[in-house]
C-alpha positions in Angstrom: 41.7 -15.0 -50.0 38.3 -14.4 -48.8 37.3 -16.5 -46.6 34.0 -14.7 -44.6 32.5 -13.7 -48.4 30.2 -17.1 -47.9 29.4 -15.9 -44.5 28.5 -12.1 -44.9 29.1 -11.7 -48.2 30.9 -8.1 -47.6 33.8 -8.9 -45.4 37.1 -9.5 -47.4 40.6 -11.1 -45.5 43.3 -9.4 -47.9 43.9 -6.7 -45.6 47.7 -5.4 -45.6 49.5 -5.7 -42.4 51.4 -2.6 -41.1 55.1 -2.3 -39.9 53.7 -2.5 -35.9 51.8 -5.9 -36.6 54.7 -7.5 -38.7 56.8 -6.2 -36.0 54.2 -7.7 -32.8 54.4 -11.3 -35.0 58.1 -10.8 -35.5 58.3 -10.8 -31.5 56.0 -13.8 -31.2 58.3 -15.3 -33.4 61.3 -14.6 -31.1 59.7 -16.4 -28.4 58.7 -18.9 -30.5 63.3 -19.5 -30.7 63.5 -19.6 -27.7 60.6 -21.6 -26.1 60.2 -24.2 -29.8 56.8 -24.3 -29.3 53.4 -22.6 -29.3 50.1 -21.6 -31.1 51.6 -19.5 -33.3 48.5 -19.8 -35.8 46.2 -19.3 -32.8 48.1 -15.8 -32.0 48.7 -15.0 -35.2 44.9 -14.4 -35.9 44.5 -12.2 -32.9 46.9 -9.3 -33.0 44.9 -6.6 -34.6 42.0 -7.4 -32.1 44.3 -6.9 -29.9 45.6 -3.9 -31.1 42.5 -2.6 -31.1 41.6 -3.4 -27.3 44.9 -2.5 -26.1 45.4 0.7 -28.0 41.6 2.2 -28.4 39.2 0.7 -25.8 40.6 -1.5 -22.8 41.5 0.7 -19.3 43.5 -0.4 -17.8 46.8 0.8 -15.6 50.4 -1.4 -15.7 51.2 0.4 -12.6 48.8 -0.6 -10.9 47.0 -4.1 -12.7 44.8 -4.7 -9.9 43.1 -1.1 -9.9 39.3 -1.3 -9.4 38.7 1.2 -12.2 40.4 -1.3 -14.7 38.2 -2.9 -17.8 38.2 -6.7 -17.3 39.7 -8.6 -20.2 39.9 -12.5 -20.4 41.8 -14.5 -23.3 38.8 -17.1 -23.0 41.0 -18.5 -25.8 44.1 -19.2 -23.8 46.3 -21.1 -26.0 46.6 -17.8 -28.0 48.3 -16.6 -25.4 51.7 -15.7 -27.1 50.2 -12.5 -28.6 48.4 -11.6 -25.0 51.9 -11.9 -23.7 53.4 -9.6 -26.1 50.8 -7.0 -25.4 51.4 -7.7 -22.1 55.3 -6.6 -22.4 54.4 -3.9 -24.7 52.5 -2.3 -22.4 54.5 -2.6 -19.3 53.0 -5.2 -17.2 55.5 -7.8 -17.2 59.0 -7.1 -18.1 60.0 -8.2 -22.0 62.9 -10.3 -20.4 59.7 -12.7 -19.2 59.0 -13.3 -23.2 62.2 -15.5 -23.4 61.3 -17.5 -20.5 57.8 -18.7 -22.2 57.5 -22.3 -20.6 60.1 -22.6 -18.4 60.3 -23.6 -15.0 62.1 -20.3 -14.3 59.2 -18.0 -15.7 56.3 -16.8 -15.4 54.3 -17.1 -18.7 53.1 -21.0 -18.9 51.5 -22.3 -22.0 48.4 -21.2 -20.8 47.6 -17.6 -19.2 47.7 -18.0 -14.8 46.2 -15.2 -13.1 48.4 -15.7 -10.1 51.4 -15.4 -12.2 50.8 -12.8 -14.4 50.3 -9.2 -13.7 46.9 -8.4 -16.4 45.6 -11.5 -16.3 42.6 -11.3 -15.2 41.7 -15.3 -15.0 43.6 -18.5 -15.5 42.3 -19.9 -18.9 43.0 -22.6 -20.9 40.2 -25.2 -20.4 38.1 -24.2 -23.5 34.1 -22.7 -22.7 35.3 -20.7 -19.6 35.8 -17.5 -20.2 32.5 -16.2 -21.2 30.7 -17.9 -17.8 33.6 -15.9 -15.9 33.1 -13.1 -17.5 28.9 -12.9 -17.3 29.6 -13.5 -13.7 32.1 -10.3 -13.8 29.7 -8.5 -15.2 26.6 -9.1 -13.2 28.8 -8.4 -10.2 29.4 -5.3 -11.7 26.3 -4.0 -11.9 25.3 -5.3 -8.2 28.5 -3.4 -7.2 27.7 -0.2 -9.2 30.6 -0.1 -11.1 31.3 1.4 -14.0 34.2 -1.4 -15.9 33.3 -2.9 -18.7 34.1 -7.0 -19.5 35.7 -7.9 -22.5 35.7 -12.1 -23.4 37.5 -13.3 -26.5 36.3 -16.5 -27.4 37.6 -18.9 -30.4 35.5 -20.1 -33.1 36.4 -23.8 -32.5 35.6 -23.1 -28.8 32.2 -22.1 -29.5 31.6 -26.1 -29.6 31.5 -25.6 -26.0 28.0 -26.0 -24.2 28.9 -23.7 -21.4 29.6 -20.9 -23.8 25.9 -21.0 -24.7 25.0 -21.5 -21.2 26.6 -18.1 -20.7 25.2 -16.1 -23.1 21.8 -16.8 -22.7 22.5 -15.8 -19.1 24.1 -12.4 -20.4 21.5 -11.6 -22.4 18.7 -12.5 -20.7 19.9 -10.0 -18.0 20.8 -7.5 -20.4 24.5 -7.2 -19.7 25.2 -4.2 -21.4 28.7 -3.8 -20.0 30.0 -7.4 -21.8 31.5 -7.5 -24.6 32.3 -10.9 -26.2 34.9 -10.7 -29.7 34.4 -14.2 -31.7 38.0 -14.6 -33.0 36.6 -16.3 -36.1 39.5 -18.1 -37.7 37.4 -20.7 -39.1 39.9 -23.3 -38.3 40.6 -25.5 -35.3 42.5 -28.4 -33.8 41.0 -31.1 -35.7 40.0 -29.2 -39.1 37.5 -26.6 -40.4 35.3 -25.3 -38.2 32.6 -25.8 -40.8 33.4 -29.5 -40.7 34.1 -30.3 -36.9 30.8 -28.3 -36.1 29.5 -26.0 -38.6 28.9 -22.1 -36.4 27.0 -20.2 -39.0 24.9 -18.0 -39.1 27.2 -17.3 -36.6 25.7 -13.8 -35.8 22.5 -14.9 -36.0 23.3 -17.2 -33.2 24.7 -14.4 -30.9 21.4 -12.4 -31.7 18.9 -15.4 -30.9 20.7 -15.3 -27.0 20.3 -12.2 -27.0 23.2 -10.4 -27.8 23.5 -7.3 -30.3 25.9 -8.4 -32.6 28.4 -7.3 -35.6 30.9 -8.5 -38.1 33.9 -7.1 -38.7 37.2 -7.6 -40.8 39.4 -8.8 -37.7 42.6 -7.9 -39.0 41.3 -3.8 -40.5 42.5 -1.9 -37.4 39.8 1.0 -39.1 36.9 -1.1 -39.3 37.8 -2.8 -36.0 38.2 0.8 -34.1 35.1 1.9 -35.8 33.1 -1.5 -34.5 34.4 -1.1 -30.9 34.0 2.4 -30.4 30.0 2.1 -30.9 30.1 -0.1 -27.9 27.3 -1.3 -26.6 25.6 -2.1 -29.2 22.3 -1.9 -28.4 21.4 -0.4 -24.6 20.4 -3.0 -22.5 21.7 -6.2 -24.3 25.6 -7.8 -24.6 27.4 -6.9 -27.1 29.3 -9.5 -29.6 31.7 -8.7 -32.2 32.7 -11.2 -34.7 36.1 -10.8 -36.2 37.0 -12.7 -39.5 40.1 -13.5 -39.5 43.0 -15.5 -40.8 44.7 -18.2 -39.0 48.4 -17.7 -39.1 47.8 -14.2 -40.7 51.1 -12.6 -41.8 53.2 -15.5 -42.7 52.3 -17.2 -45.9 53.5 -20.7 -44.9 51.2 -21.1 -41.8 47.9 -19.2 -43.2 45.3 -21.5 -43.0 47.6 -24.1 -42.3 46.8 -26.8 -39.6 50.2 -27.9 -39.2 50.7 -24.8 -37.4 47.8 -24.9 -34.9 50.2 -25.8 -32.5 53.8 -26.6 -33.4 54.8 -28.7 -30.4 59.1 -29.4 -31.9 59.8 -26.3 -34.1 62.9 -26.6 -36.0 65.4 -24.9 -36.7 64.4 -25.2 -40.3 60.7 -24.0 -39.4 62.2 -20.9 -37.3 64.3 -20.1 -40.3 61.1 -20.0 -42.5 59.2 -17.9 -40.0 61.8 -15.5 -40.2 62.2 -15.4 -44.1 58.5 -15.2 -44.0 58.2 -12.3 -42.0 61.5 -10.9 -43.0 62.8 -10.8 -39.1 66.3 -11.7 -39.2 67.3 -11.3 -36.1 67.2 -13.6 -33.4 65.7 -14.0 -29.9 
């Protein structure tokens, strides 16, 4: 499939996945057996961003997740969360025992990311359109403050329907916040259909440019091209920086790719955890 040729008319979607992100959506998929519900589609879409932020560019510290030296990073899209918690067990903030208690009474990790549960969560999110305003304001404090961390926002496509995410970034870029960094996890789907239906984004750069931002495209699920796009960060000197990943909802398991059945599957089962497991040849179980 191609899916972002009509939209920049370079970037293909039929990138291969490697043996780490069948293995982070095989985890995902584990929680998904235990917990019987979740975005999966949502997280799906988002590992190799996150690959990329976690691995290459974020700084961070699981000893310590409060440091002040630590890179802010908000899942503006919270109901992705379920590949933010992975990360988040991968890299040693919260113990992997926490992944099988995903929304239960007796855990941590709620259907939605909560900053005063969760060591590396930055900000309770959840309520679509609030990330980015959080994150301009973490920003511009930074820059009061003198200090050197950078903000990272990941926003969803379909949450770009959200009025204060405009309101944001024209703040952000008319003050030049050149340590911001919002990634547009471009899907192109969302709860109640195509994105190009429910409320058509493109030019979708464009858009980012006209507030002000210095903005680029990328293959969202290329670990390459993504590493490349992030490592010339910012930009532009004195403007925000946005990168737009193309990606794939559900990318990685044939039956849920572009699928909006699986934007949120609120009773998995055990016929759909089955398929998710032939699909992304996991057999074992949680």
């Amino acid at each position: 499939m191609s899916h972002a040729a009509s939209t920049t008319g370079q970037i293909g979607l039929d990138t291969p996945l490697d043996a780490t992100s069948r293995r982070l959506r095989a985890r995902i998929a584990d929680i998904l057996a235990c917990s019987r519900r979740g975005h999966l589609g949502s997280a799906f879409s988002l590992i190799e961003l996150l690959r990329a932020l976690y691995d290459g560019f974020l700084r961070y510290d699981p000893a310590r997740p409060r440091w002040d030296g630590r890179d802010r990073f908000i899942l503006s899209k919270g109901h992705g969360c379920l590949a933010q918690y992975v990360f988040l067990a991968e890299k040693g903030f919260i113990d992997a025992a926490e992944l099988r208690l995903f929304c239960r009474a007796e855990g941590i990790l709620g259907g939605h990311p909560e900053a005063a549960k969760i060591p590396g969560v930055e900000c309770s999110t959840g309520s679509l359109g609030h990330g980015l305003p959080i994150g301009v304001g973490m920003a511009l404090a930074a820059r009061l403050r003198g200090q050197a961390h950078r903000v990272v926002v990941v926003l969803g496509d379909g949450e770009c329907d959200e009025g204060t995410v405009w309101e944001a970034a024209l703040s952000a870029g008319n003050r030049g916040l050149s340590n911001l960094l919002a990634c547009v996890d471009y899907n192109k789907m969302q709860s109640y259909g195509a994105t190009a239906a429910v409320a058509d984004l493109d030019p979708l750069a464009a858009k980012w440019r006209a507030f002000g931002f210095a903005a680029r495209e990328v293959d969202g699920h290329d670990l390459a091209a993504l590493g490349r796009a992030l490592s010339a960060f910012p930009f532009a000197p004195d403007r925000p920086s946005c990168l737009i990943c193309h990606t794939v909802k559900g990318k990685g398991l044939a039956l849920a790719e572009n699928n909006l059945d699986w934007h949120h599957k609120s009773a998995l089962t055990d016929a759909d955890l089955a398929a998710i497991r032939q699909g992304l040849a996991c057999p074992g179980g949680a």
